[in-house]
VEXDREN-2710 file (C-alpha; in Angstrom, 1 decimal):
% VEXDREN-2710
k/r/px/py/pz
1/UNK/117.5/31.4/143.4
2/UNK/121.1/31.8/144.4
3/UNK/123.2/34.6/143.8
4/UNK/126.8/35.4/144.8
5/UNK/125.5/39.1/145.3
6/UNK/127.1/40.6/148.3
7/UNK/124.8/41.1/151.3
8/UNK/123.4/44.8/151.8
9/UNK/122.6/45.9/155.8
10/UNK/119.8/48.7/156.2
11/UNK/118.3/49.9/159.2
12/UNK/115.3/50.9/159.8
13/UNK/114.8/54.3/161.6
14/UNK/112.3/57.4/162.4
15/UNK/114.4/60.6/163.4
16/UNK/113.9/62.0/166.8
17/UNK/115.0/64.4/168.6
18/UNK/117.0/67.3/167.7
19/UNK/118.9/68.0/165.0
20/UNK/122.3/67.1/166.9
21/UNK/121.0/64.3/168.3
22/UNK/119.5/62.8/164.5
23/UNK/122.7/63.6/163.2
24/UNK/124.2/61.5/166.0
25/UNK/122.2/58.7/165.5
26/UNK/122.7/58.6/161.9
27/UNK/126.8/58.8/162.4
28/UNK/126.6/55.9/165.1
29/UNK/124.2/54.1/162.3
30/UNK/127.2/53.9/159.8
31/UNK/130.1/53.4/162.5
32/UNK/128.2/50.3/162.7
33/UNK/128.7/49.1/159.7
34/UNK/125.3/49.4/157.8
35/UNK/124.9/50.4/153.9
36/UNK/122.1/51.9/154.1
37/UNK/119.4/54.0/156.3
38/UNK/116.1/54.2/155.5
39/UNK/113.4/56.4/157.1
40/UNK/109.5/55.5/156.8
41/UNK/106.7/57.7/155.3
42/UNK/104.3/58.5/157.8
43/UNK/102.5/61.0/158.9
44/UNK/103.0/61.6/162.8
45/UNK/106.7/61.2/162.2
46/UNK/109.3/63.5/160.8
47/UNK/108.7/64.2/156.8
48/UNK/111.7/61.8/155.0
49/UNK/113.3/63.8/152.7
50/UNK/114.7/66.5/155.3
51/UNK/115.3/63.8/157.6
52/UNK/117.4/61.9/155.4
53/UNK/119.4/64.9/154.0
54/UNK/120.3/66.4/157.0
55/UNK/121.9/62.5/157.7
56/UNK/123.7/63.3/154.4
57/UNK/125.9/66.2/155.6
58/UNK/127.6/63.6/158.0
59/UNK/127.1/60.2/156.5
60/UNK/129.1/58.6/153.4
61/UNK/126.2/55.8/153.4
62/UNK/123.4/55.2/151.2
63/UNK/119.9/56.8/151.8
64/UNK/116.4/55.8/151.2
65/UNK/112.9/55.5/152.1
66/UNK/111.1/52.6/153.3
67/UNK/108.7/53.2/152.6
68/UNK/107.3/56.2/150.7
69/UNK/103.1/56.6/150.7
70/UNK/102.4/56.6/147.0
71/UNK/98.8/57.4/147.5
72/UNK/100.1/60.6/149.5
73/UNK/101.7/61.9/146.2
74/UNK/101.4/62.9/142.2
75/UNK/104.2/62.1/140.5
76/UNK/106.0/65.3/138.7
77/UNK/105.9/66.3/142.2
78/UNK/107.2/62.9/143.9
79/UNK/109.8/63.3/140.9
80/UNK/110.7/66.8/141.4
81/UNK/111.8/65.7/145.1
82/UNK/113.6/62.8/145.1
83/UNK/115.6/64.1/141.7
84/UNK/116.8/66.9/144.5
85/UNK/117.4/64.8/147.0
86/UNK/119.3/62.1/144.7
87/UNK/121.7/65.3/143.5
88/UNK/122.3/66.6/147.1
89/UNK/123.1/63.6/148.1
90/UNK/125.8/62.9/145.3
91/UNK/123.6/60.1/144.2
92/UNK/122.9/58.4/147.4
93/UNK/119.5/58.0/147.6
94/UNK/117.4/55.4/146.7
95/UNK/113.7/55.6/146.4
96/UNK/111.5/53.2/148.3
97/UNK/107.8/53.0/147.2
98/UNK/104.9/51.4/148.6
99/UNK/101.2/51.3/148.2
100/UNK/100.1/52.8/151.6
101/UNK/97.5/51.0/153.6
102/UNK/96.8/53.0/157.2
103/UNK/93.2/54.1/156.1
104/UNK/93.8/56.9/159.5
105/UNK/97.2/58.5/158.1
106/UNK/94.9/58.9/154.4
107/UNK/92.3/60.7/156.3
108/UNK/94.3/62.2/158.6
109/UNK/95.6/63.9/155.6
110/UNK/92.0/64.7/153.9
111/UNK/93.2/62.3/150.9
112/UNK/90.2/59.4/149.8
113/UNK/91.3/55.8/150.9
114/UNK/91.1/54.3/147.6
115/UNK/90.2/49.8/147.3
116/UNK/93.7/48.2/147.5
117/UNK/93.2/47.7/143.8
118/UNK/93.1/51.6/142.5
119/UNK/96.2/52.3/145.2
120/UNK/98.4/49.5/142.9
121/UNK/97.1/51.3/140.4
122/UNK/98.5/54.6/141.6
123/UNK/101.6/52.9/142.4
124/UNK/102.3/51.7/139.2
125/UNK/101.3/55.1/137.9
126/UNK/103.6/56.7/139.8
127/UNK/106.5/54.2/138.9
128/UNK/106.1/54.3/135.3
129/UNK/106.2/58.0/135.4
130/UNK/109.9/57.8/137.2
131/UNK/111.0/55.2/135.2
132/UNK/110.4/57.9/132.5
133/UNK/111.1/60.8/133.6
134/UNK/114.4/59.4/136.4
135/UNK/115.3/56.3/134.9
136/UNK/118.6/56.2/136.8
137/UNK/117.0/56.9/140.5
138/UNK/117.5/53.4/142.0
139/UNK/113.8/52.0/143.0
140/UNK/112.5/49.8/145.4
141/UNK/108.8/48.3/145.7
142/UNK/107.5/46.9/148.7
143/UNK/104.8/44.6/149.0
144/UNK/103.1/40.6/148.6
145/UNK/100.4/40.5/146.5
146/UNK/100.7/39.8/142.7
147/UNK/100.4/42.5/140.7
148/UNK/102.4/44.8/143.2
149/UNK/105.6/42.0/142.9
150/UNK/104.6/41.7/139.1
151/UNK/105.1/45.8/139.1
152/UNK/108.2/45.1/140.9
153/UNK/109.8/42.7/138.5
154/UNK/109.1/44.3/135.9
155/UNK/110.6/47.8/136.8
156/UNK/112.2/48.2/140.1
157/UNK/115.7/47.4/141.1
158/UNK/115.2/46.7/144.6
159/UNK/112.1/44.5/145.3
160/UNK/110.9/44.4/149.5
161/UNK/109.6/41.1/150.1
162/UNK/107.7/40.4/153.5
163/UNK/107.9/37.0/154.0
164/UNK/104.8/35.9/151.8
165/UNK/101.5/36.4/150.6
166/UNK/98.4/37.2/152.8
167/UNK/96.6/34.1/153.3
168/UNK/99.3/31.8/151.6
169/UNK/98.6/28.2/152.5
170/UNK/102.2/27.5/150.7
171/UNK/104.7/25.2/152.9
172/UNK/107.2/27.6/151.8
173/UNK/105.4/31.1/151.6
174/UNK/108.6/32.8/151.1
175/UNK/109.9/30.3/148.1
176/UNK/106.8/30.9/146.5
177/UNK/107.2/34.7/146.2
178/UNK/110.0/34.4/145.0
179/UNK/109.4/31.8/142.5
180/UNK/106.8/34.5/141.7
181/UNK/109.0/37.1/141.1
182/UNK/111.7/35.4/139.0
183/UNK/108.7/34.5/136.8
184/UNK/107.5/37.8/136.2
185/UNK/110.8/39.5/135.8
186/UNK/112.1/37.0/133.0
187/UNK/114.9/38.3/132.0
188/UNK/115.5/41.0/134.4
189/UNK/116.0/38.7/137.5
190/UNK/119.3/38.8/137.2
191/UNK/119.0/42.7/138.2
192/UNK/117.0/42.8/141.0
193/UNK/117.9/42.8/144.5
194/UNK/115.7/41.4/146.9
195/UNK/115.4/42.3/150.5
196/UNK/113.6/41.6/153.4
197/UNK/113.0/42.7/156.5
198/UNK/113.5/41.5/159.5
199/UNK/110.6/42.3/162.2
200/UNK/112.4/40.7/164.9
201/UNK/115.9/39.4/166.2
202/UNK/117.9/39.8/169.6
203/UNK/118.5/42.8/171.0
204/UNK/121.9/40.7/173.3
205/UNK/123.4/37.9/173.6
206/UNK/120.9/35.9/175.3
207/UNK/119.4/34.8/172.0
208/UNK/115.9/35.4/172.1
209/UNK/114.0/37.7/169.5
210/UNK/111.8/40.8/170.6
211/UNK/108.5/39.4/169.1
212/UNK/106.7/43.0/170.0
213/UNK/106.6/44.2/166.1
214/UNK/105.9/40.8/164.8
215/UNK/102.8/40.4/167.3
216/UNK/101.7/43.3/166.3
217/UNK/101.3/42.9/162.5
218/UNK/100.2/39.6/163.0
219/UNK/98.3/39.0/166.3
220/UNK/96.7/35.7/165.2
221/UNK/100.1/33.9/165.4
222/UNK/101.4/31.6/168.5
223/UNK/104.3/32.8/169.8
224/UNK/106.0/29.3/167.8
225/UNK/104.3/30.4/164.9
226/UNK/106.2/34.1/164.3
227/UNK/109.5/32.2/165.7
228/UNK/109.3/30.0/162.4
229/UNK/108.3/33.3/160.0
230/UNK/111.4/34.0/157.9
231/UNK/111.4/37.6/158.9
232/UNK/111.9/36.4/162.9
233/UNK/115.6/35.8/163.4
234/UNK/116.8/33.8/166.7
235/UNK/120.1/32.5/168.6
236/UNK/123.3/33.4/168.6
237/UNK/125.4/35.9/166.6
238/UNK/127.0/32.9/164.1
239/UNK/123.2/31.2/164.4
240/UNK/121.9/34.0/162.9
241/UNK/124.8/34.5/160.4
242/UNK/124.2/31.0/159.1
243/UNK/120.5/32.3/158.6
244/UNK/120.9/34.9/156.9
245/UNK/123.2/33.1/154.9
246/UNK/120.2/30.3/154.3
247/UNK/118.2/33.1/152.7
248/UNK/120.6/33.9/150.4
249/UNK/121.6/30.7/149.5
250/UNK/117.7/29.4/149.3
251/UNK/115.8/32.6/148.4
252/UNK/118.9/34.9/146.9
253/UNK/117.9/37.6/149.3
254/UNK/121.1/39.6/150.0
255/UNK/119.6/43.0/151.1
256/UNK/118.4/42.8/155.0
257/UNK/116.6/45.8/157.2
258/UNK/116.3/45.7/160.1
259/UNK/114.8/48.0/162.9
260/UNK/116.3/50.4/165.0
261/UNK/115.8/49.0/168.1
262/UNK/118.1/46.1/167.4
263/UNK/121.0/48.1/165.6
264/UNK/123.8/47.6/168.1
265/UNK/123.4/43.8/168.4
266/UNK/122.5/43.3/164.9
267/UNK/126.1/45.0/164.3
268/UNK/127.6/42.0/165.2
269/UNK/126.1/39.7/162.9
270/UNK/127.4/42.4/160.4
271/UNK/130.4/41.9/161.5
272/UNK/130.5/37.9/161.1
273/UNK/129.3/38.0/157.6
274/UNK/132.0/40.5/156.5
END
């Protein structure tokens, strides 16, 4: 799936701090050359939708959230908001939803933890409702399993893969999500944008990738293991330009997050792809 798509830079970011100091941050973010910032939904961190508009009064780059709870939300109301947020942000912002899966944040929040199965469900309530009711408000859907990628395909515009499907015994997990996807976007695929993001890369010059996220999200991997996953970048600034460049050639991904923690060095990879 190639594509002569440009590539798209996000980070990845909770706000801290004060106001002065998010503001800051999110300045420095786009001095660095990155399209996008996106700001997670979860509950022990700053609410999203202030977060990201207060970045707006001194940013010129896009906004989103990656990604948003759906189970946390009804959709008039989810609607209402990110309709506001899209106009004072002069049509910015770009909606980021997932499926939600930290059974502590749910309860945390006195909301039932619904089977994995009735939270698509909500999710693709949700997304049928925006698609009605915001059609233009650029969407993005996060996620591996079938239907949500099938939900995806059919009516996102953004599509976050992350690497492959739970269990996969693929030799190419990634190819076969994708492969999945063009399928069940027919002829859409030529409108979607996929992205991935990147759990790990350098944080300087030395070349080795801060496994810390990637252990943690999947603990029963060697250390070899996550340095193959396609979400693990490693080497040099052009090593990792060349693969990055491999995923777009081999997968068509163009659209690449990263986390926080490894925006300055990630800015010069930026840099040699531009």
């Amino acid at each position: 799936m190639t594509t002569d798509r440009p590539f798209r830079f996000c980070i990845e970011m909770i706000p801290f701090g004060s106001r002065d100091e998010w503001r800051t941050a999110a300045r420095k973010i786009e001095d660095l050359g990155y399209d996008v910032l996106q700001v997670p939904d979860h509950l022990g961190a700053p609410a999203p939708f202030p977060a990201l508009l207060t970045a707006a009064d001194v940013t010129t780059i896009g906004l989103g959230t990656f990604v948003m709870n759906a189970g946390f939300y009804r959709p008039a109301l989810l609607a209402r908001d990110a309709e506001a947020l899209m106009r004072l942000t002069d049509g910015r912002f770009e909606l980021g939803l997932g499926t939600g899966y930290v059974k502590a944040e749910f309860e945390a929040a006195e909301l039932e933890f619904p089977s994995p199965g009735k939270r698509v469900d909500h999710l693709a309530h949700i997304t049928r409702y925006l698609r009605t009711h915001l059609p233009d408000i650029p969407v993005m859907i996060a996620g591996s399993g079938d239907r949500v990628l099938t939900l995806a395909a059919q009516h996102a515009r953004s599509i976050g893969l992350t690497g492959g499907k739970q269990g996969s015994t693929a030799s190419d997990p990634l190819a076969e999500r994708v492969d999945f996807v063009r399928t069940a976007a027919g002829d859409r695929i030529d409108l979607l944008e996929l992205n991935l993001t990147i759990t790990a890369c350098p944080r300087d010059d030395r070349g080795v990738p801060d496994l810390r996220l990637t252990r943690r999200d999947r603990p029963n991997l060697t250390d070899a293991e996550m340095l193959a996953l396609p979400t693990v970048l490693k080497g040099s600034v052009p090593e990792i330009a060349d693969q990055l460049r491999h995923r777009r050639d081999s997968y068509g991904i163009t659209y690449i997050s990263v986390q926080h923690h490894h925006a300055d060095h990630f800015a010069k990879v930026i840099a040699e792809l531009r």
